[in-house]
N, C-alpha and C positions, 0 to 999 in steps of 0.2 A: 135507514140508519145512516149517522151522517160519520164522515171521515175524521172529523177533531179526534182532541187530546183530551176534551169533556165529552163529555153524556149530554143528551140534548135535555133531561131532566136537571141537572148539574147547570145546566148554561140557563137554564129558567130563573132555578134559585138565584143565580148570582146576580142575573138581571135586576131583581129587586133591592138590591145594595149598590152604594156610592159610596168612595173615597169620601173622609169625612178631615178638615183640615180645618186649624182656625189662623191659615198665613191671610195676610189681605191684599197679598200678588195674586193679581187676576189680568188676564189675557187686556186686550184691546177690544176685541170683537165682544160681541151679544151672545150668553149664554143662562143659562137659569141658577146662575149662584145671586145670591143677593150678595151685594158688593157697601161697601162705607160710603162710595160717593153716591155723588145724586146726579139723576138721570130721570131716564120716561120711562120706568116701568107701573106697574100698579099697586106698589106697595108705598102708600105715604110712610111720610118723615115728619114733617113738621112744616108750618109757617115760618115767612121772615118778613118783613115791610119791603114793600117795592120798591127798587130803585132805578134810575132814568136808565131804558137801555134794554129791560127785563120785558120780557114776550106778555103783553098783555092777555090773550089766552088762558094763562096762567093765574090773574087773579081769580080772587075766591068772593064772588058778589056777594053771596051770603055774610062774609065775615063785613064785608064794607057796608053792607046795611045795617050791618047789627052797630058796629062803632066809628062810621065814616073816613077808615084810613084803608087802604089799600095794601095788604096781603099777596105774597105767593105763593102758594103751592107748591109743598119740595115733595119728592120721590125720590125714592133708593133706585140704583142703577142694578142692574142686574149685567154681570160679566161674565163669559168664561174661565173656564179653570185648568190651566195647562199641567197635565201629568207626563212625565218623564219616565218610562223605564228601562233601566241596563242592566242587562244579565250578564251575570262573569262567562264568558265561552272559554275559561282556560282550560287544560285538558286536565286540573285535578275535580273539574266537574264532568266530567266524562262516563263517572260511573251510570248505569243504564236508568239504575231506579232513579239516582236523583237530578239528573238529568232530565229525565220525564214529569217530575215534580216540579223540578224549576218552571219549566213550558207551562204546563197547568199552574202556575201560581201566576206567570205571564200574560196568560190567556184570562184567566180570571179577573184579575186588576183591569187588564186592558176592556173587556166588556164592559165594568163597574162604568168607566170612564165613557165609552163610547156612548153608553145608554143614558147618560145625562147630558147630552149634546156639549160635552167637554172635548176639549182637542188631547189629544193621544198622541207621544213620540215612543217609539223602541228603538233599542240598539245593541248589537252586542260588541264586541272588539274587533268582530270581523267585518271587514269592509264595505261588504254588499249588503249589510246589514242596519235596515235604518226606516222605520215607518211613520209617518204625519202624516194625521186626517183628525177627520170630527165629524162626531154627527153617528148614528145606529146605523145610517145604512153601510159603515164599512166593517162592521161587527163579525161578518161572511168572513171578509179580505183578510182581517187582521187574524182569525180565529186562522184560517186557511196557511198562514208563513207560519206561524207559532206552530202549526204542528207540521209540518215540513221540513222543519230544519233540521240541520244538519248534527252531527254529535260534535261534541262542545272539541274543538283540537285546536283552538291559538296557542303558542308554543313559548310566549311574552310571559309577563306580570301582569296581571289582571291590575293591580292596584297602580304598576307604575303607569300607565297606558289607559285607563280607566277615563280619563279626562278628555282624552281625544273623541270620541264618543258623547259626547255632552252635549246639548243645547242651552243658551244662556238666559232661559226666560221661562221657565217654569214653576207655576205653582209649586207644587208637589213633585218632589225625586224620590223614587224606590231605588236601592242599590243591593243585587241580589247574587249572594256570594256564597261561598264556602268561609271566606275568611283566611284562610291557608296562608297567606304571602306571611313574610316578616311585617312585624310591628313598625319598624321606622317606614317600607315604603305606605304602610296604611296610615300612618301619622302626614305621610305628605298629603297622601291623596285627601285626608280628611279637611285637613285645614282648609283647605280650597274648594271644599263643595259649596258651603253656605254663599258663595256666590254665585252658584248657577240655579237655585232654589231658595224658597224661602222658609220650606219644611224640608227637611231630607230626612229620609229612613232607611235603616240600612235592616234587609232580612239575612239571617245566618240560615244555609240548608247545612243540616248532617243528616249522615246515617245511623243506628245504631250501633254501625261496626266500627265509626270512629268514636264513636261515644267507650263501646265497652267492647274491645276485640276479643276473639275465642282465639286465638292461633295458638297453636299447639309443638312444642318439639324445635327441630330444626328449620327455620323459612325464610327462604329469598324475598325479600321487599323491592319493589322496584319502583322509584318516585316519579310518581305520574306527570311532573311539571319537568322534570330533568333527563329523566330516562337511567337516573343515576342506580345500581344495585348494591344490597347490605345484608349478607348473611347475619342472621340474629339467631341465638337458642333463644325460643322464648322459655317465660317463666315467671312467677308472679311476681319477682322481684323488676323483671324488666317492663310488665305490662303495671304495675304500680309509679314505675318511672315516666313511665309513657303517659298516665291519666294525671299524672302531676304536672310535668311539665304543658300537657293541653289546658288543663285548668290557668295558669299561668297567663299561656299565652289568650286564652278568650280573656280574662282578667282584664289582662292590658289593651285589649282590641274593644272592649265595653268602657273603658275608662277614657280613651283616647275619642272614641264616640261620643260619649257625655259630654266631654270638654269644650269640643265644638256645637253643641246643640244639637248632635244628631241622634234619634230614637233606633234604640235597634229590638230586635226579636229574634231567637231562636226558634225554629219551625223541621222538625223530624221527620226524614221523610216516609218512614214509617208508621207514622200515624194517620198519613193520610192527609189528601188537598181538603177537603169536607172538613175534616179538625183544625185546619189551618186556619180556613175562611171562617168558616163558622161559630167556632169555640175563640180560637187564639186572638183572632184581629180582629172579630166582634168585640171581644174581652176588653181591646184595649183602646179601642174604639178607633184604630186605625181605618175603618171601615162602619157606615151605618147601614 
């Protein structure tokens, strides 16, 4: 029985899925994406007529016999595919379940990536917090921090702080949040991604308890980002205030996403990592 955040049945499945992206930012190094440029891999592209200078190796005799001019040989390059991921560590993710959800959504993505000899970064807001590598044999290493870590308590803005955290040369960026901050600092932070990716995706975790709370009577709220307390009577008139104004605010957190080209998703974390992976980011083809 192995110590992760997955099932080692769980870590199978996912193995057989890759991040599926059509940016055409691709790493420097040799990786098994077929790429637009040309290179020496083994998938041709097409003929051009030789010019002085061009590797002769590379003629194609055959074609010179058939019409006596001299052809090259082009091939598609094959590149790697830099994946980015940052988990919000602020402490309104701190709740147990989804906390544990986030990791497992971590862990997951991160295997997709290692197993197509794709290079992999994480990060969260916390300092000591930051992995690059490539390649399946660190699938161990990376599975092993991911579930290790610590319970989410940066005590910042996830969104204003967010950028620190960043590498400026990846493929593919996940940005894995609750969403919670105000609207303007996630207006800043948005506008500023598309530069450090050339796809960015932003996933939304909830609970069902912020989706649709049960509170009952008289109850002390205490906000998990401030430490700030608010005696409330509940009652339908205030939990209908309450699913209003959240509708609002995702409203404007999906519109300000759209604006800049970033894809988002809502993922429950009651329904499970398996629904996540399987049903939801299959669905959208976030994932093949």
């Amino acid at each position: 029985m192995n110590h992760f955040i997955l099932s080692d049945e769980l870590i199978t499945k996912i193995g057989r899925l890759s991040v599926a992206t059509s940016s055409k930012l691709r790493g420097h190094h040799k990786g098994s994406h077929r790429s637009q440029r040309f290179g020496s891999s083994l998938d041709f592209s097409d003929y051009r007529e030789y010019a002085l200078g061009d590797d002769v190796r590379q003629v194609d005799w055959n074609v010179f016999a058939r019409t006596e001019k001299y052809f090259i040989k082009r091939f598609l390059d094959e590149q790697e595919m830099r994946v980015h991921i940052l988990l919000d560590s602020s402490r309104s993710m701190g709740d147990e379940k989804k906390w544990l959800f986030a990791r497992q959504l971590v862990a997951a993505l991160g295997i997709m990536v290692l197993n197509r000899d794709d290079r992999l970064s994480f990060s969260t807001l916390e300092a000591d917090t930051f992995f690059r590598r490539k390649g399946a044999t660190y699938r161990k290493v990376y599975l092993q921090i991911v579930s290790q870590m610590k319970e989410a308590t940066f005590k910042e803005s996830f969104a204003k702080n967010g950028l620190k955290a960043l590498p400026k040369d990846s493929t593919v960026l996940f940005v894995i949040t609750d969403s919670l901050e105000p609207i303007t600092e996630w207006e800043h932070f948005f506008r500023k991604l598309p530069r450090f990716a050339g796809d960015v995706r932003c996933i939304q975790i909830v609970t069902e308890e912020e989706l649709n709370p049960t509170y009952t009577g008289d109850v002390r709220l205490i906000d998990a980002e401030s430490n700030e307390e608010l005696n409330v009577s509940m009652s339908n008139k205030v939990l209908e205030q309450y699913k209003k104004e959240r509708a609002q605010h995702e409203a404007a957190f999906h519109k300000i996403c759209s604006r800049f080209g970033i894809q988002t998703i809502q993922l429950v974390v009651e329904n499970g990592i398996q629904h996540a992976i399987f049903h939801q980011l299959l669905m959208n083809r976030w994932v093949q």
